[in-house]
Each structure stands twice: as structure tokens, then as C-alpha cells.
N, C-alpha and C positions, 0 to 999 in steps of 0.2 A: 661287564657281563659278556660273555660269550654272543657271538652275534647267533649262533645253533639258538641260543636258550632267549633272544630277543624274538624270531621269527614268530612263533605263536601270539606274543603278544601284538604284533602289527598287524597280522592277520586280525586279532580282534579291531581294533581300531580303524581298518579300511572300511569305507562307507558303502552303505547296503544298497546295492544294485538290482534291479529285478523287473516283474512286470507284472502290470492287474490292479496292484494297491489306487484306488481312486482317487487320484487326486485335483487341486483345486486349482485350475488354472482360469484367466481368460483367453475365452476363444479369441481366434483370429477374424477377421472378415475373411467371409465366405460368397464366392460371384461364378456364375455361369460357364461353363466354358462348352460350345456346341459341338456334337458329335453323331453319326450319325447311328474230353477226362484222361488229363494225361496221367498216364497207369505205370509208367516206366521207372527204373531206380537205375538208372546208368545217365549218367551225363550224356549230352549227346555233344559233338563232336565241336561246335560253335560254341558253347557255354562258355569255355574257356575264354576264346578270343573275346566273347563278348564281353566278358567280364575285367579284361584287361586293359580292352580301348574305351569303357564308359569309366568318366570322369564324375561321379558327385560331389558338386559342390557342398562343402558344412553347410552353410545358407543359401537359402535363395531369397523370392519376394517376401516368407513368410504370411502369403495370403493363400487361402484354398480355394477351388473353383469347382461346383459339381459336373459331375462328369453326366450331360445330359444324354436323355434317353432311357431305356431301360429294357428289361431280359424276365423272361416268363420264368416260373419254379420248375423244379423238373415234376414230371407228371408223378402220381400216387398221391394215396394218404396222409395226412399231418397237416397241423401249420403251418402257414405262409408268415415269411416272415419279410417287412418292409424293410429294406436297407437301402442307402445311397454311396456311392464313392467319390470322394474329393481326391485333388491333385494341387500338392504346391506348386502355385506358378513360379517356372523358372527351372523345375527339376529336369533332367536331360530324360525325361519319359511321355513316351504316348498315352495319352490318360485313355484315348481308347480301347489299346490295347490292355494296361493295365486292372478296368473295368470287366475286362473279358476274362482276365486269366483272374479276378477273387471270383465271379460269377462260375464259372467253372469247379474252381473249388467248394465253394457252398454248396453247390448242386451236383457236388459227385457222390457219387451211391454210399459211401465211404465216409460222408461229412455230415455233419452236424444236423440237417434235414431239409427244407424247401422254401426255397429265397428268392425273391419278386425284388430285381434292381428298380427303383424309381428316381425321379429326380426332385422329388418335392415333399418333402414334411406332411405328412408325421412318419418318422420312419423307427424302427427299433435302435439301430444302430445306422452308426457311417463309418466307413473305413476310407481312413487319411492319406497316402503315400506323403510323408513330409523331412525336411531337409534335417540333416543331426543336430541344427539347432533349433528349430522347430519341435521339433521330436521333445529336447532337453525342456522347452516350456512349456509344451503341450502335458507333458508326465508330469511334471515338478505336483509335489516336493519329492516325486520318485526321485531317486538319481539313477537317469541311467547312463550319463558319461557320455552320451550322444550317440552311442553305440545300441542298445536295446531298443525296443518299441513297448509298447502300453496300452491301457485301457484306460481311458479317463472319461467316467460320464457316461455320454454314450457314442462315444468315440473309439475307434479302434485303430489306434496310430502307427503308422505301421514305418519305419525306419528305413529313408529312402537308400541308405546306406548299404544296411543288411541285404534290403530288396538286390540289389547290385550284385553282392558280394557274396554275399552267404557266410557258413563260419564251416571252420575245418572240419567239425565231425562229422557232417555233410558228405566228404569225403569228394567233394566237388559237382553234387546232386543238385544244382542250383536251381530245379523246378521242385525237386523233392521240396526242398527247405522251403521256398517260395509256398509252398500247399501249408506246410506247419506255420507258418506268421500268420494266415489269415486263419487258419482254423484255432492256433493259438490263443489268437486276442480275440476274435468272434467270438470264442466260448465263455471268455469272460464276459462279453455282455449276455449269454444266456444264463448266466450265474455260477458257473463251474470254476474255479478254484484251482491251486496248485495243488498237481499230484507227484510223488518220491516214483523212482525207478523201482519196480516192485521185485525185482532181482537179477545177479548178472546174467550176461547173454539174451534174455526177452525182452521186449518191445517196450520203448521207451512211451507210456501215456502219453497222449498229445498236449494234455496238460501239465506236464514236467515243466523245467526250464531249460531246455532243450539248447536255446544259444547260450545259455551261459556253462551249461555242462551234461554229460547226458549219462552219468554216473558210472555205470556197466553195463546200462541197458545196450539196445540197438536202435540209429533212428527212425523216429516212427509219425509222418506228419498228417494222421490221419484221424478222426475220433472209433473211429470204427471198421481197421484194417482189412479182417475178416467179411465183410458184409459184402462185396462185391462176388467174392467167390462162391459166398453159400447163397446169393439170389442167382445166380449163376446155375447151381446145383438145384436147385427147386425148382426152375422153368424146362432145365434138362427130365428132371423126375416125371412132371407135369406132361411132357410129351410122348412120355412112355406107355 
């Protein structure tokens, strides 16, 4: 047979990669570790290098550490929502900083809505930074090839990998992309689901799967693109 008329069928056969589906793992131990709105779509000039000289390791210790302390919701109305952030010990990252930049994105005008970092149980979610084999246990029976991140539980694992590195349609936006991983799998624990690119050229849903392909849309790492500029526009009005 024609290797043209073989490709469709391998394509069926390669195993389903993705993120969100919940799956059944054991956790890791989890210990302490003490500690005390970027709006831009251009790389800024260091992205690069940085992303050349950090080395992630596949593995590290395989144990997570909360990243103590914690960070107010932004001010208005809604829900507060308890979250914590862990760090695999071992990964070439400052859990402090790390803690900073998902705290950031939850509480940008932009995201998903108002989030209270703590470091103690009971929390809705935790978001993981963990090594690409952690990552492959932590998702399982996801496959995600050590490459993806996931939603397991109430974990939001997030690919120490990707974190690094980003993926090309990014287009080398390595904070953009950074903002779509934690609002990605955040939304999955608020219960939101994968959404299809709703046509070429417009704004890829934050709920697509954006690292694995981003269809025709354009990337989009926000739940709520538009909302900064129209609160924007209403306090402008208001002063009138």
C-alpha cells in the first residue's frame, strides 16, 4: 500500500493527547517551602535568552512544596476563590516568583475573576509547576507525552517544560502563553470545558487547546480579552 494511503490510518492510531480529562492518579507528598497585569503581546527582549540558558530537567525530586504566604483578590464584586501554589523541588524555578506571576494572572481584569493565594487547606484548587515526569503521572491515564499540562482533581498541573519554553504559535510570547497555562487549566477546575476555534482569523477561546494547535484562530491567553478595555471605557464615561 502506498505509504500517501497508510498516513490517515496512523494518524488514527496515535494516542490521544490532551488536557482537563480527570484523571486518577496518586498524589505526590506535598511540604512547605517558606517565602516571604502584564498587558503586552510582544516578547520583550530577555525572553529569548532566558529561555535558552534555562535547562529543565525531565525529573526532579517528584515532591511538591507550598509555596507559603499569600496575596489578596483584586478588589470588586464576585467570588473569592481559595487557591494554593506548589513547586516540584528541584525544578530550576523561584517558587516565589512563580506564585506571583499565576497570582497575577487570576486577578487580571481579563481572567477568570477573584482569587485569595493561601497556604493551607481548604483550597478550590492548587496549581503545580512540575517536572515532564511528574506532569506524565500526575495526568495519567491522560497521555500527555511529558509535554502537555492538565487538570487532575483539583490540581492544575501545570508543565514545567512548557512553563520554560512555550510552543511556537506563541510566536515567542513567552508571558502571553504563560497567562493561557494558568487560565487554561484554572478554568477547568471552575468547570469550563474544551472550546473549537470558532473561525479563521478571531481569537482563539482560552478554552481551546491552544498548545497542541490553535486551528486559524489567533492566540488568545485570556478568558475575557475585551474586558479590560470596555472597564476602561466606563470609568472614562463616568468622568464625563
Amino acid at each position: 500500500m502506498p505509504l500517501r494511503a497508510l498516513l490517515p490510518l496512523l494518524l488514527l492510531l496515535l494516542p490521544s493527547i490532551g488536557c482537563g480529562t480527570p484523571p486518577v492518579t496518586v498524589p505526590p507528598v506535598t511540604s512547605p517551602v517558606a517565602t516571604p497585569p502584564s498587558t503586552s503581546s510582544e516578547p520583550s527582549p530577555a525572553e529569548p535568552r532566558a529561555r535558552a540558558a534555562l535547562q529543565v530537567p525531565y525529573a526532579a525530586s517528584g515532591r511538591y512544596a507550598v509555596v507559603r504566604g499569600g496575596a489578596p483578590p483584586r478588589p470588586g464584586p464576585g467570588t473569592v476563590v481559595r487557591y494554593l501554589v506548589e513547586v516540584e523541588r528541584g525544578l530550576p524555578f523561584d517558587p516565589r516568583t512563580f506564585a506571583s506571576d499565576v497570582h497575577r494572572t487570576l486577578n487580571d481584569e481579563r481572567g477568570w475573576g477573584r482569587f485569595r493565594r493561601v497556604d493551607q487547606p481548604p483550597v478550590r484548587v492548587r496549581v503545580a509547576l512540575s517536572s515532564p515526569r511528574l506532569t506524565r503521572r500526575q495526568c495519567l491515564p491522560l497521555r500527555t507525552g511529558g509535554k502537555l499540562s492538565c487538570w487532575n482533581g483539583n490540581r492544575s498541573v501545570i508543565n514545567a517544560l512548557r512553563w520554560a519554553k512555550g510552543v511556537p504559535q506563541y510566536d515567542g510570547r513567552l508571558s502571553d502563553y504563560r497567562h493561557y497555562l494558568i487560565s487554561h487549566e484554572v478554568g477547568h477546575a471552575l468547570g469550563h470545558g474544551h472550546r473549537p476555534c470558532p473561525g479563521p482569523g478571531r481569537l482563539a477561546p482560552v478554552m481551546a487547546q491552544q498548545s497542541k494547535s490553535l486551528g486559524r484562530c489567533r492566540p488568545n491567553p485570556w478568558p475575557f480579552p475585551g474586558r479590560n478595555s470596555r472597564e476602561r471605557h466606563q470609568t472614562e464615561d463616568r468622568r464625563r
